[in-house]
TITOR-998644 format. One line per field, with one value per atom (N, C-alpha, C, CB): y, z, x; atom name; residue number from 1; residue in one letter. Coordinates in nm, 4 decimals, decimal comma. Atoms other than C-alpha are relative to their C-alpha. Glycine has a CB too. Example, Ala and Ser with C-alpha at 12.3 -4.5 7.8 and 13.67 -1.06 7.14 Angstrom:
<pts>
yy	[-0,1190|-0,4500|0,1200|0,0027|-0,1190|-0,1060|0,1090|0,0462]
zz	[0,0000|0,7800|0,0000|0,1246|-0,0060|0,7140|0,0730|-0,1415]
xx	[0,0890|1,2300|0,0900|-0,0992|-0,0820|1,3670|-0,0770|0,0414]
margu	[N|CA|C|CB|N|CA|C|CB]
ropa	[1|1|1|1|2|2|2|2]
seti	[A|A|A|A|S|S|S|S]
</pts>
This chain:
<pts>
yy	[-0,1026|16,9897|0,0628|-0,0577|-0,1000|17,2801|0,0755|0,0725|-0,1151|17,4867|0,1205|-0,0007|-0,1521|17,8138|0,0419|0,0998|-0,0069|18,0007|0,0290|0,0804|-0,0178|18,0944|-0,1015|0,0867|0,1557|17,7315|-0,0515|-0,1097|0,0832|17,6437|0,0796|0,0412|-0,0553|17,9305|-0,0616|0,0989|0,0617|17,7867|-0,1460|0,0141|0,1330|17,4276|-0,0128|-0,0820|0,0076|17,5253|0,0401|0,0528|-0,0305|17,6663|-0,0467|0,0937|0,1267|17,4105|-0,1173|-0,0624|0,1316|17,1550|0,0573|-0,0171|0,0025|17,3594|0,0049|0,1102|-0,0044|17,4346|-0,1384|0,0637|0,1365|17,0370|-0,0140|-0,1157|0,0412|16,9562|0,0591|0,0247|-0,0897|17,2204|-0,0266|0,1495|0,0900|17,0844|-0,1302|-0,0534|0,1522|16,7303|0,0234|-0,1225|-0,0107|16,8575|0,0676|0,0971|-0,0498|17,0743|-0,0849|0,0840|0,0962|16,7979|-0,0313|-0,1131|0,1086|16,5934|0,0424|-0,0450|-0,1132|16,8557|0,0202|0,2296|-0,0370|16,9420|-0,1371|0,0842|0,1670|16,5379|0,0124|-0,1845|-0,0251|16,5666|0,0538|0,0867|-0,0987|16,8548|-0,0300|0,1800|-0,0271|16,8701|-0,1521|0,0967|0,1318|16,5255|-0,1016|-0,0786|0,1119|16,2864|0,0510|-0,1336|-0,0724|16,5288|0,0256|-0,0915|-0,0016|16,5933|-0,1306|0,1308|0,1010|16,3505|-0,1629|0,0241|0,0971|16,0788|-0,0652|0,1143|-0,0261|16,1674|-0,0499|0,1640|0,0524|16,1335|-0,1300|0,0483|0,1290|15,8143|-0,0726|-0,0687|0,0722|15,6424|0,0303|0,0386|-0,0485|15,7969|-0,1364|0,2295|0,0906|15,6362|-0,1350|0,0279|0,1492|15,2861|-0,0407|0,0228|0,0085|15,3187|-0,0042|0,0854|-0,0174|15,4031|0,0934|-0,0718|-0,1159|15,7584|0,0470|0,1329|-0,0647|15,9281|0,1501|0,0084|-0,1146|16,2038|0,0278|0,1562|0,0597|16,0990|0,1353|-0,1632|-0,1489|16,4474|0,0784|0,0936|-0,0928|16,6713|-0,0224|-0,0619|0,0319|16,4924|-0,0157|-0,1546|0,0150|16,4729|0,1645|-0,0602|-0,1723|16,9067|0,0191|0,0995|-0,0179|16,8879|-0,0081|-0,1189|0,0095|16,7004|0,1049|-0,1727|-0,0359|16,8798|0,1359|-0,0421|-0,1825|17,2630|0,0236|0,0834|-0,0255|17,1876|-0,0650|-0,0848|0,0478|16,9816|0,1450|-0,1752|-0,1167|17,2686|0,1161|0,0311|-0,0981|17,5358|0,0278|0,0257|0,0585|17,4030|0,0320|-0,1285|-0,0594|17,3731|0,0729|-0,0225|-0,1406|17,6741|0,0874|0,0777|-0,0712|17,8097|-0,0351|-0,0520|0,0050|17,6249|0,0188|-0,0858|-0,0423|17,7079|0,1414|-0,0151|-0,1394|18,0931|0,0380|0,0771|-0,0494|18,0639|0,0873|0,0577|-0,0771|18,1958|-0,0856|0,0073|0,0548|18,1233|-0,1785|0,0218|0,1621|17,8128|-0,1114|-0,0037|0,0875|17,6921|-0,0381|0,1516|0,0420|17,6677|-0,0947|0,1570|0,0695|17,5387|-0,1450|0,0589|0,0837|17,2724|-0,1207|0,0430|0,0876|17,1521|-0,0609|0,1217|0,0585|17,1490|-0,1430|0,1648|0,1377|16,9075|-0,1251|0,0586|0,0986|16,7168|-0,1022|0,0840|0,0580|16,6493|-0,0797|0,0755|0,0304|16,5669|-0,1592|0,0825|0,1477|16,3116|-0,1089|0,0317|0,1046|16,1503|-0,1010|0,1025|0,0516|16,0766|-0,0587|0,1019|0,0734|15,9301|-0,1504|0,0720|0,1014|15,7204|-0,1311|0,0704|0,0888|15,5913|-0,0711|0,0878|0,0152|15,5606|-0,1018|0,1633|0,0844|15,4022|-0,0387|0,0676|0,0396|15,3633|-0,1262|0,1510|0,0946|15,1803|-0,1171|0,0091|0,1564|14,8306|-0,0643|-0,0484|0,0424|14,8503|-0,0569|0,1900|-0,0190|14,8301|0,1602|-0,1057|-0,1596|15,0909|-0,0011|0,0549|-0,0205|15,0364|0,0576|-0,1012|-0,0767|15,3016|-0,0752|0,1428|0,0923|15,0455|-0,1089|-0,0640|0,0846|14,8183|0,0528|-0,0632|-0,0702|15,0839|0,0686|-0,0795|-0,0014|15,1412|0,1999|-0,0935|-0,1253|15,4659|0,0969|-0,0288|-0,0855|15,5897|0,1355|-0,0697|-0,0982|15,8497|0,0619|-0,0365|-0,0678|15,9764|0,0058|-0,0243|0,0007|15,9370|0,1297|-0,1767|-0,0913|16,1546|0,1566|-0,0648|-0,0889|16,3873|0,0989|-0,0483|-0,0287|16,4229|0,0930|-0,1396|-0,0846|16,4720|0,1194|-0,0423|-0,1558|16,7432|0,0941|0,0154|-0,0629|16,9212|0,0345|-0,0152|-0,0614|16,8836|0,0247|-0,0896|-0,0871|17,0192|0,1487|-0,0424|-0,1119|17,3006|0,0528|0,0211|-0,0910|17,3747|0,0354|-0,0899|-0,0345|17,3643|0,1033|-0,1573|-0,0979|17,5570|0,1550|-0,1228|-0,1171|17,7998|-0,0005|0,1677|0,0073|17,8930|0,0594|0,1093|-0,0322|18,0635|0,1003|-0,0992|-0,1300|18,3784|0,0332|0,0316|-0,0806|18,3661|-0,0643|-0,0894|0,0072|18,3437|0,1204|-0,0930|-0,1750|18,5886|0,0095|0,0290|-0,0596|18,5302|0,0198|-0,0715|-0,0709|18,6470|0,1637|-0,0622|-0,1191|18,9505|0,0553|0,0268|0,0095|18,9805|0,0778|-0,1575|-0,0249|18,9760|0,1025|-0,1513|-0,0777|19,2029|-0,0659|0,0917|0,0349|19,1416|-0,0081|0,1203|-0,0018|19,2703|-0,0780|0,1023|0,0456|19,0565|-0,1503|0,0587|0,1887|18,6766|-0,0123|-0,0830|0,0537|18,4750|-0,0637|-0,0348|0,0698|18,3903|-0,1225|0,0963|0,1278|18,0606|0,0505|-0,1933|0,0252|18,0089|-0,0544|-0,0301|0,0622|17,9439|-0,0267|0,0372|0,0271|17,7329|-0,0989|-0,0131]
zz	[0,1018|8,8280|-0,0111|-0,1352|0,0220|8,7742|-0,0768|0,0963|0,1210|8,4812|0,0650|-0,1355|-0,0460|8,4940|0,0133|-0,1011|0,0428|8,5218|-0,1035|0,0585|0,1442|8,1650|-0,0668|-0,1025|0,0731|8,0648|0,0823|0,0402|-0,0818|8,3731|-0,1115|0,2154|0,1058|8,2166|-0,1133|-0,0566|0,1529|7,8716|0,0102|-0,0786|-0,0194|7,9767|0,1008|0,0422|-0,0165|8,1877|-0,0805|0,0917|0,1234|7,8944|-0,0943|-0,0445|0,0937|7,6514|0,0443|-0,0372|-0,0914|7,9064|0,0034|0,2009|-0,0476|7,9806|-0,1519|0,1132|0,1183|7,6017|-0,0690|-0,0846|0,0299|7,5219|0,0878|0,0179|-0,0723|7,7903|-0,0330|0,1179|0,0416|7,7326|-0,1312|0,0011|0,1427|7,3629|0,0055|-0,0667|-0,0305|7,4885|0,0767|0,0781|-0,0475|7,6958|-0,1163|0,1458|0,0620|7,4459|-0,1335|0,0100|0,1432|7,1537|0,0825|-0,0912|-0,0759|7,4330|0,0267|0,1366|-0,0596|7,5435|-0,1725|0,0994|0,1033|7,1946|-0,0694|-0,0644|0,0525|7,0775|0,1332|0,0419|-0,0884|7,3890|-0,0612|0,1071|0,0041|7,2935|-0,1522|0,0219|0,1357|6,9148|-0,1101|-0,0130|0,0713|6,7548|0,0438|0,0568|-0,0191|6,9542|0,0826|0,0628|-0,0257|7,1143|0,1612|-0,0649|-0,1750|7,4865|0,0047|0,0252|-0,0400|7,4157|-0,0188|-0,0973|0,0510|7,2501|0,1608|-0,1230|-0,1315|7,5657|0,0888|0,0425|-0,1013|7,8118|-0,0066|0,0286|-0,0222|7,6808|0,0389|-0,1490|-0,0290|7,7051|0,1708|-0,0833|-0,1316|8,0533|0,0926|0,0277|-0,0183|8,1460|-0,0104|-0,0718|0,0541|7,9983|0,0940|-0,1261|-0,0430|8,2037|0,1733|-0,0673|-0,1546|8,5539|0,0393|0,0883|-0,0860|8,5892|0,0209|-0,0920|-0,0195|8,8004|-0,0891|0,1158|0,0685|8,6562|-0,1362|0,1311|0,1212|8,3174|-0,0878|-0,0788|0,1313|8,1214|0,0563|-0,0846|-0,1037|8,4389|-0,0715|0,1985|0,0010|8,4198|-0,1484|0,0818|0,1478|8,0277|-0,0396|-0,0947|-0,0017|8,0318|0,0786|0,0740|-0,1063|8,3418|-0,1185|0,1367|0,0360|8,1583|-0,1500|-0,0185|0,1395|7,7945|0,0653|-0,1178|-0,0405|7,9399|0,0605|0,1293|-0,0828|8,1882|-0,0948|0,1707|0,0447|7,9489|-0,1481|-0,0384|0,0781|7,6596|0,0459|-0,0220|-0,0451|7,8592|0,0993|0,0354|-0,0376|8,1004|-0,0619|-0,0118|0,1331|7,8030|-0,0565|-0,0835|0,0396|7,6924|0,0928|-0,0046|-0,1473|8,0304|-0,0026|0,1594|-0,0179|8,0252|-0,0816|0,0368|0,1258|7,6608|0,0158|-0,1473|-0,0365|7,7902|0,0990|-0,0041|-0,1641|8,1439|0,0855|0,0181|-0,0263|8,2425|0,1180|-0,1373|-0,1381|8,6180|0,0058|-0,0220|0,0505|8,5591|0,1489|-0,0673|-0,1781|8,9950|-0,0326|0,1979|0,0204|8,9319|-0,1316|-0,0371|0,1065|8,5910|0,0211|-0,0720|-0,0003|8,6928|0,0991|0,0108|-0,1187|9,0339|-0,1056|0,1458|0,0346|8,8202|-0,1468|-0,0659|0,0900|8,5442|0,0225|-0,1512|-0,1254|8,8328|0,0367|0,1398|0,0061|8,9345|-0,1055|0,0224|0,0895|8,5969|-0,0283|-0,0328|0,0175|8,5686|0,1199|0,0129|-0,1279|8,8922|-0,0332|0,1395|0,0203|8,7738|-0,1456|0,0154|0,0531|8,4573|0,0438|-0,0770|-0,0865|8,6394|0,0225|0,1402|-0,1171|8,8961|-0,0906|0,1243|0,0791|8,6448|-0,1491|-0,0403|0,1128|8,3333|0,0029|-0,1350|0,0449|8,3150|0,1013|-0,0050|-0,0834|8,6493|-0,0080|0,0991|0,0260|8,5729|-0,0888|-0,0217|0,1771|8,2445|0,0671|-0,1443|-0,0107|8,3770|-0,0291|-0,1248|0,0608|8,2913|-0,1097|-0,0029|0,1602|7,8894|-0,0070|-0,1050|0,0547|7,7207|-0,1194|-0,0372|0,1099|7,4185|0,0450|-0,1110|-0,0746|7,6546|0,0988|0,0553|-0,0401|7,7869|0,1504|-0,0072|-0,1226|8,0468|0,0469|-0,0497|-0,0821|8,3159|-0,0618|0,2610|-0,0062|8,1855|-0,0508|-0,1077|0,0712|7,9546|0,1356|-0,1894|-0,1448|8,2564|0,0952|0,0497|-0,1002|8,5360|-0,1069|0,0302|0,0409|8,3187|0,0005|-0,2248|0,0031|8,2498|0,1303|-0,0786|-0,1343|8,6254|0,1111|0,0539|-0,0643|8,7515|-0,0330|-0,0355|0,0739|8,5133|0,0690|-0,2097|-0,0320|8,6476|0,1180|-0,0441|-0,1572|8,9803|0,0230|0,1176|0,0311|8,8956|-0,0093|-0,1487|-0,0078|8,7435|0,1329|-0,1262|-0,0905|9,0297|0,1387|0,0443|-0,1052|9,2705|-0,0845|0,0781|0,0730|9,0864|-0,0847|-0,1505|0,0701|8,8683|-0,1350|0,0948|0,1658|8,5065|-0,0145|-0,0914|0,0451|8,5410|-0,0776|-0,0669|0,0216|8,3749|-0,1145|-0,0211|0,1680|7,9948|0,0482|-0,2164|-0,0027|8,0821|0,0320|0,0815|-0,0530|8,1509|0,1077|-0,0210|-0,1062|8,4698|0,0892|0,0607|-0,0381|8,5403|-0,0430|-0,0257|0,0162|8,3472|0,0621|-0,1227|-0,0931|8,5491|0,1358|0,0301|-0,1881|8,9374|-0,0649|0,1104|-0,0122|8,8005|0,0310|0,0962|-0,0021|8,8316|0,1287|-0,0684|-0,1850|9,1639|0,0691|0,0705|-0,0283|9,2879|0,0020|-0,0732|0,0305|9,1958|0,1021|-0,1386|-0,0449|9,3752|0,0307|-0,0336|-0,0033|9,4902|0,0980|0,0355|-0,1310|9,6370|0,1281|-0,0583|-0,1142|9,9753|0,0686|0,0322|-0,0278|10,0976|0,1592|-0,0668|-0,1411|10,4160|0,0501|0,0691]
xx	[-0,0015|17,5205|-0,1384|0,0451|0,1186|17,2551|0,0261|-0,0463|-0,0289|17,1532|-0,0168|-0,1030|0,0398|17,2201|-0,1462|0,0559|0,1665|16,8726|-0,0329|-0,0798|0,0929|16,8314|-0,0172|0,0489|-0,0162|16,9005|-0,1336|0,1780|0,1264|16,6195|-0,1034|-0,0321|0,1075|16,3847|-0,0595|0,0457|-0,0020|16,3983|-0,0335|0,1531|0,0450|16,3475|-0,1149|0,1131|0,1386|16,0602|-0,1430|-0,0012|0,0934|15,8929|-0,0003|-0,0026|0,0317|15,9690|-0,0836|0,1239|0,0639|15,8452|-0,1688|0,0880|0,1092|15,5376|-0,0637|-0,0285|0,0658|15,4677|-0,0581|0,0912|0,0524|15,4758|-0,1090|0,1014|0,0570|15,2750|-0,1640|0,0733|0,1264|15,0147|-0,0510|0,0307|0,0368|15,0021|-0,0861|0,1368|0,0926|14,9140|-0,1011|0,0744|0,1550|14,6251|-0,0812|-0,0182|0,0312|14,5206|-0,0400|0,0732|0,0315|14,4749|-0,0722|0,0936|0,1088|14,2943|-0,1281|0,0432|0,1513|14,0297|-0,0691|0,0723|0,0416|13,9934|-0,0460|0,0987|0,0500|13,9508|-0,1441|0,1754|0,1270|13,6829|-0,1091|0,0235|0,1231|13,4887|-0,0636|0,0526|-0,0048|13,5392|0,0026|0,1391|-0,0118|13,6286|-0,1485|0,1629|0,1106|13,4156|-0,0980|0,0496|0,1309|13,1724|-0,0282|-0,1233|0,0935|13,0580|-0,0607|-0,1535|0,0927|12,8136|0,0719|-0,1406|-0,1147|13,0456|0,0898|0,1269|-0,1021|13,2998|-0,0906|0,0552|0,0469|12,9987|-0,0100|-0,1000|0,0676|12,8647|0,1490|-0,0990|-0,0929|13,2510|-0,0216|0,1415|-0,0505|13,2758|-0,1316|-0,0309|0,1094|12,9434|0,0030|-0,0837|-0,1095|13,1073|0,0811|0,1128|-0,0881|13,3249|0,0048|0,0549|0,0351|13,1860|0,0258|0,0462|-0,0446|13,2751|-0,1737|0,1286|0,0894|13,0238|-0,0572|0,0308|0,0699|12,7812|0,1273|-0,0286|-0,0817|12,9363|-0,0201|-0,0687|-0,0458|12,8472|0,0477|-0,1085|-0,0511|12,9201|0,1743|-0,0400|-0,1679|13,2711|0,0716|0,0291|-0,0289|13,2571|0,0510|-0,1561|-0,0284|13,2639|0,1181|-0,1265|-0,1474|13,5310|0,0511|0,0634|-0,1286|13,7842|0,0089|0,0379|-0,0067|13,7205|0,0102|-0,1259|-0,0727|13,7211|0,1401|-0,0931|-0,1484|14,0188|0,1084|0,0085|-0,0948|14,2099|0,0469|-0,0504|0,0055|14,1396|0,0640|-0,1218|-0,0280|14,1795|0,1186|-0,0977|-0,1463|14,4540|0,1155|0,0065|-0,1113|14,6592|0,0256|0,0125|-0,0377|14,5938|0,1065|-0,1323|-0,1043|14,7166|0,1279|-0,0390|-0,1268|15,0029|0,1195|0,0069|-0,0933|15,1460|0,0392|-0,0756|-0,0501|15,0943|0,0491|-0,0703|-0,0159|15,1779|-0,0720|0,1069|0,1318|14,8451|-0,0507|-0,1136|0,0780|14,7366|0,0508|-0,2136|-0,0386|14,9748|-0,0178|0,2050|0,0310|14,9511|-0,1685|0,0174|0,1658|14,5521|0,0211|-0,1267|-0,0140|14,5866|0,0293|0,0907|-0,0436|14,7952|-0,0686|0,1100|0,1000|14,5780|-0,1113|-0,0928|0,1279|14,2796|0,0558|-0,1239|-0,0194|14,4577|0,1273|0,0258|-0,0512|14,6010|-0,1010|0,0300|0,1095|14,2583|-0,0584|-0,0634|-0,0086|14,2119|0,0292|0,0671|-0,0868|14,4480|-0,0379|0,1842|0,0520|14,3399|-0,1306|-0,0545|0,1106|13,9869|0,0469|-0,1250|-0,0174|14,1590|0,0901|0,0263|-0,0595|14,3639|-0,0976|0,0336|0,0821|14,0904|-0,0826|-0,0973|0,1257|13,8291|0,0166|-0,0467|-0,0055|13,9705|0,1438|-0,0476|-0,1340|14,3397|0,1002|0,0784|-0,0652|14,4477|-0,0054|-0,0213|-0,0075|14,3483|0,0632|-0,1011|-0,0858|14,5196|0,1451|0,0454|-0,1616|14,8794|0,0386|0,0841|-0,0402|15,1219|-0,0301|0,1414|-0,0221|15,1705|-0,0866|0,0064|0,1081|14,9719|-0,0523|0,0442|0,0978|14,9281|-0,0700|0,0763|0,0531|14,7346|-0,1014|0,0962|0,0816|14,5306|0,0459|-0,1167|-0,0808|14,7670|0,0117|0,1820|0,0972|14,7847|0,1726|-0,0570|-0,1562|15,1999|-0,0310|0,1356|0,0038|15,1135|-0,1347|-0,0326|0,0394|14,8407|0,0449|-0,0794|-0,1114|15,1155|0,0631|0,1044|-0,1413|15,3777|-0,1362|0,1164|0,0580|15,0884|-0,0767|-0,0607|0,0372|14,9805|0,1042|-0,0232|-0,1304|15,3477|0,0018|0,1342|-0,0596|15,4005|-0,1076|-0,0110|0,0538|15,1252|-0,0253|-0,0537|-0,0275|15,1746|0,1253|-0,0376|-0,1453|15,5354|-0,0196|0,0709|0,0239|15,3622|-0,1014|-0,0432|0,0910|15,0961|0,0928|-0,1569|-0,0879|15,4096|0,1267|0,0617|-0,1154|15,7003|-0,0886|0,0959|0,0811|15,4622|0,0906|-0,0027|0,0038|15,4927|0,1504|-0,1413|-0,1458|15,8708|0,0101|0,0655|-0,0195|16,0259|-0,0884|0,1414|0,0557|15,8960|-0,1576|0,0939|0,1342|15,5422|-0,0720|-0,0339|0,1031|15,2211|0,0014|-0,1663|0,0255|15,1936|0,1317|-0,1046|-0,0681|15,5361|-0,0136|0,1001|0,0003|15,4718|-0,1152|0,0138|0,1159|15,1670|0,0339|-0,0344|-0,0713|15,3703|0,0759|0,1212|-0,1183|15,6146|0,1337|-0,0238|-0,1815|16,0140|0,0428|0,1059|-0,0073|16,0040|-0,0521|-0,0524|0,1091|15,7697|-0,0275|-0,0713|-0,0114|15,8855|0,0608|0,0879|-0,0247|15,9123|0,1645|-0,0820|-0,1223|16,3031|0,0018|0,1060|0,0272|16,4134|0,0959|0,0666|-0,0632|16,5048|0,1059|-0,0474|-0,0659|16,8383|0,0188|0,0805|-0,0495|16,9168|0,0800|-0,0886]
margu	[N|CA|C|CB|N|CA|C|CB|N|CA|C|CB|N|CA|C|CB|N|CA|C|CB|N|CA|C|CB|N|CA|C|CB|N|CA|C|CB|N|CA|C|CB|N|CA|C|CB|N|CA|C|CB|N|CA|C|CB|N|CA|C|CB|N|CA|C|CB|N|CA|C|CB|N|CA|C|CB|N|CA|C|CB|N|CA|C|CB|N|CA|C|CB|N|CA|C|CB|N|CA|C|CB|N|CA|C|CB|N|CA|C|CB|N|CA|C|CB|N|CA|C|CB|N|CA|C|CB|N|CA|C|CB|N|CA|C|CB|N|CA|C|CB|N|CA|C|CB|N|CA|C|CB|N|CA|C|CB|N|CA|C|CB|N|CA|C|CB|N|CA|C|CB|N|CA|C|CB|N|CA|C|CB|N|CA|C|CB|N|CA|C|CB|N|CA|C|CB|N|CA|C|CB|N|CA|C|CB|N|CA|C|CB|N|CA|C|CB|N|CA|C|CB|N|CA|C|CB|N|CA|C|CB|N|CA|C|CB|N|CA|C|CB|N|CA|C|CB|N|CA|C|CB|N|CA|C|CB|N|CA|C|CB|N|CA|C|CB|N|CA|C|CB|N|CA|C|CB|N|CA|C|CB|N|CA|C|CB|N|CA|C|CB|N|CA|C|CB|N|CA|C|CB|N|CA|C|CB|N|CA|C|CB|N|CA|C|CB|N|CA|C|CB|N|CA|C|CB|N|CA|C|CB|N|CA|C|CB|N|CA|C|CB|N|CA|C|CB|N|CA|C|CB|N|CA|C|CB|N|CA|C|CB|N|CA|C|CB|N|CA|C|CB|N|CA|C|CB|N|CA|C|CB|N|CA|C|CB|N|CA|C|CB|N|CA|C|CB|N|CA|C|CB|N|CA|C|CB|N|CA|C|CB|N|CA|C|CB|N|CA|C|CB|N|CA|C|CB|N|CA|C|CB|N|CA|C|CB|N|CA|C|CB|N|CA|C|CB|N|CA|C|CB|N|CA|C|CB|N|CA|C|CB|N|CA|C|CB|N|CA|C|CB|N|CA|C|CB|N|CA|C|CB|N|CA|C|CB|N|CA|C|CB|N|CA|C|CB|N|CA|C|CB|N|CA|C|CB|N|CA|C|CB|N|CA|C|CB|N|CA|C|CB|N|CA|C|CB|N|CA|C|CB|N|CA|C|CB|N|CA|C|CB|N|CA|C|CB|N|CA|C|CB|N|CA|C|CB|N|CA|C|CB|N|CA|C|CB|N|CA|C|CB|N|CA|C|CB|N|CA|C|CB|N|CA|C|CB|N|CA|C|CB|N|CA|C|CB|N|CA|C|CB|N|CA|C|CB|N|CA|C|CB|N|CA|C|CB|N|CA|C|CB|N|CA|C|CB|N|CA|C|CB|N|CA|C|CB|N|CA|C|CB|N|CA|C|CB|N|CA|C|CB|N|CA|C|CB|N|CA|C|CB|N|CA|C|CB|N|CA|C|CB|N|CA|C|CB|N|CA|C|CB|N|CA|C|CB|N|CA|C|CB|N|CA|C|CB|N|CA|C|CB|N|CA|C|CB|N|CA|C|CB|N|CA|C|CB|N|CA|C|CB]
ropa	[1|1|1|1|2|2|2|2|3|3|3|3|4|4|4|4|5|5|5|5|6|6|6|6|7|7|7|7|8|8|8|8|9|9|9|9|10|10|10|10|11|11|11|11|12|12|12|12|13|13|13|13|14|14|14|14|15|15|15|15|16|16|16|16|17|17|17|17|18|18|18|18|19|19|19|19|20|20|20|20|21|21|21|21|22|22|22|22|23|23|23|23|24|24|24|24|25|25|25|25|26|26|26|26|27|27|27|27|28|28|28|28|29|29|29|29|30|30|30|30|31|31|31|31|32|32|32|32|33|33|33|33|34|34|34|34|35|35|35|35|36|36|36|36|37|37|37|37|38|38|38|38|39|39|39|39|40|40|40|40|41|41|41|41|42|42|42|42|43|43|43|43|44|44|44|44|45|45|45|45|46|46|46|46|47|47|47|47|48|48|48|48|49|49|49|49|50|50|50|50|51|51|51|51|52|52|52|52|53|53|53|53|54|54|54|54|55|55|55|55|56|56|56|56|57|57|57|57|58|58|58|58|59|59|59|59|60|60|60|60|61|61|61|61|62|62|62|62|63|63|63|63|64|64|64|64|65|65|65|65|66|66|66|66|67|67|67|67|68|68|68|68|69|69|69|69|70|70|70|70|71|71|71|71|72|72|72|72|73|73|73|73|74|74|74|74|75|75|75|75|76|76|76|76|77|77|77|77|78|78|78|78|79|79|79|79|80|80|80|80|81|81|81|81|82|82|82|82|83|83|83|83|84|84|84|84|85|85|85|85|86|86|86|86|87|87|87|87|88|88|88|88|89|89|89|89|90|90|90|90|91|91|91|91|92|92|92|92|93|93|93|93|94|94|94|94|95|95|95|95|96|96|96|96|97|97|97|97|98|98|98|98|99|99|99|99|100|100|100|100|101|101|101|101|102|102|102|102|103|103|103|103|104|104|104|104|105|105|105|105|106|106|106|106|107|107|107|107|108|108|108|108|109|109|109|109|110|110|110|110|111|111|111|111|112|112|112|112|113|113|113|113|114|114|114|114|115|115|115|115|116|116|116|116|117|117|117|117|118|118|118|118|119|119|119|119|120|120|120|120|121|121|121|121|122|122|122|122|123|123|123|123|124|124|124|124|125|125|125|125|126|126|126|126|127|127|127|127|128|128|128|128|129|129|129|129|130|130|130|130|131|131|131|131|132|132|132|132|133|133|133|133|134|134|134|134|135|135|135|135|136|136|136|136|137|137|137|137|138|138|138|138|139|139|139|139|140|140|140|140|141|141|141|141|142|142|142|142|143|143|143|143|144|144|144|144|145|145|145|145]
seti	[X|X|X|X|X|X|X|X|X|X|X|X|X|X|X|X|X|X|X|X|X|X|X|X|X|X|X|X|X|X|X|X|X|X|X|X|X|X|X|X|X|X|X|X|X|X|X|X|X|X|X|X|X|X|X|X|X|X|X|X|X|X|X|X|X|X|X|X|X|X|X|X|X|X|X|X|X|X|X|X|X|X|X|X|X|X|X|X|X|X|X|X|X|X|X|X|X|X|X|X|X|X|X|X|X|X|X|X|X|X|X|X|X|X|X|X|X|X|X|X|X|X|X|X|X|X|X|X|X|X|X|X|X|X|X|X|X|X|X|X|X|X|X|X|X|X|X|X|X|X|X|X|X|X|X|X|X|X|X|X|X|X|X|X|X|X|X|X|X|X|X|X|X|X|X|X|X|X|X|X|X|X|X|X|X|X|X|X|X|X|X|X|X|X|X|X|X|X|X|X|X|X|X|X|X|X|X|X|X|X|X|X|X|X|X|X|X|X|X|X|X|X|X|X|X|X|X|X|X|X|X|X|X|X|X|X|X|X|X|X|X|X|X|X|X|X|X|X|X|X|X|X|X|X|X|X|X|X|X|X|X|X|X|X|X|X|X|X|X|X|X|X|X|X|X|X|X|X|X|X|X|X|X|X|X|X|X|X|X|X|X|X|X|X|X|X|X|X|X|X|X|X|X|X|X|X|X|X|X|X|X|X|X|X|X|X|X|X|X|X|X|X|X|X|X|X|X|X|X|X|X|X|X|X|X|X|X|X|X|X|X|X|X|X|X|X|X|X|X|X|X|X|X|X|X|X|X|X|X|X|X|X|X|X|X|X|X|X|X|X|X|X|X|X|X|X|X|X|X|X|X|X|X|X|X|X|X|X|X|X|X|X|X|X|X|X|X|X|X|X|X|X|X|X|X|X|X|X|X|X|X|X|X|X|X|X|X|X|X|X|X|X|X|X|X|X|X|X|X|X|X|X|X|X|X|X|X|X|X|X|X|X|X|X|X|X|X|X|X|X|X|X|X|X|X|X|X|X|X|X|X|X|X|X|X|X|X|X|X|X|X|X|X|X|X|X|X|X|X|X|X|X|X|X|X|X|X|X|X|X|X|X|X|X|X|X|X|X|X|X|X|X|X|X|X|X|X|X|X|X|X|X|X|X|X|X|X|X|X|X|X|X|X|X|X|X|X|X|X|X|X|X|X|X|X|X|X|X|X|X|X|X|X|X|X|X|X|X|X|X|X|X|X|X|X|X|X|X|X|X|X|X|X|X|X|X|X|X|X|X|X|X|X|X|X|X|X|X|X|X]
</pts>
């Protein structure tokens, strides 16, 4: 069974709007709550290399990411860069945990990784900017074979 496409549409933009929400608290807990500097020193704790470099990464791309992905704004880039993202949370703090996220575990960074390498392969879909962007003419159709 397959949804029609206005049923896909609509569930790729509910999907991308959550998603873009949960980066968007996170970048913003980064930048705003516990600080760059806050963010670097954990990172640093932790063993991530060039700990403020990578303290600005994750807080602009997770901020701004999410922004992208609530508007559907350059959502294929968007999504690589908070792919990458998720990788260096992974490697860096979450993999030794297990999965459980109440155990410090990597699930909630897995679900957040997929989704984004969902979006940097599929793209942001009809109700977004950067369809109104390509034009109508101009999307991408799939391929039958």
């Amino acid at each position: 069974m397959t949804f029609p496409p206005p049923a896909r549409d609509l569930a790729l933009l509910a999907t991308r709007v959550a998603v873009g929400l949960v980066f968007i608290a996170h970048g913003w807990q980064k930048l705003f709550t516990n600080g760059i500097d806050g963010t670097a020193a954990f990172f640093d704790q932790v063993g991530v290399p060039a700990a403020s470099a990578a303290a600005w990464f994750a807080a602009v791309v997770e901020l701004a990411g999410g922004a992208a992905l609530v508007l559907g704004l350059a959502v294929p880039v968007a999504g690589l860069l908070l792919l990458v993202d998720m990788i260096g949370a992974f490697v860096f703090v979450h993999a030794g945990a297990g999965l459980f996220v109440d155990q410090g575990g990597y699930e909630l960074v897995l679900v957040l990784g997929a989704a984004a390498l969902l979006f940097a392969a599929i793209g942001a879909g009809r109700h977004s900017v950067d369809h109104l962007l390509a034009g109508r003419g101009r999307t991408a159709r799939p391929v039958r074979v």
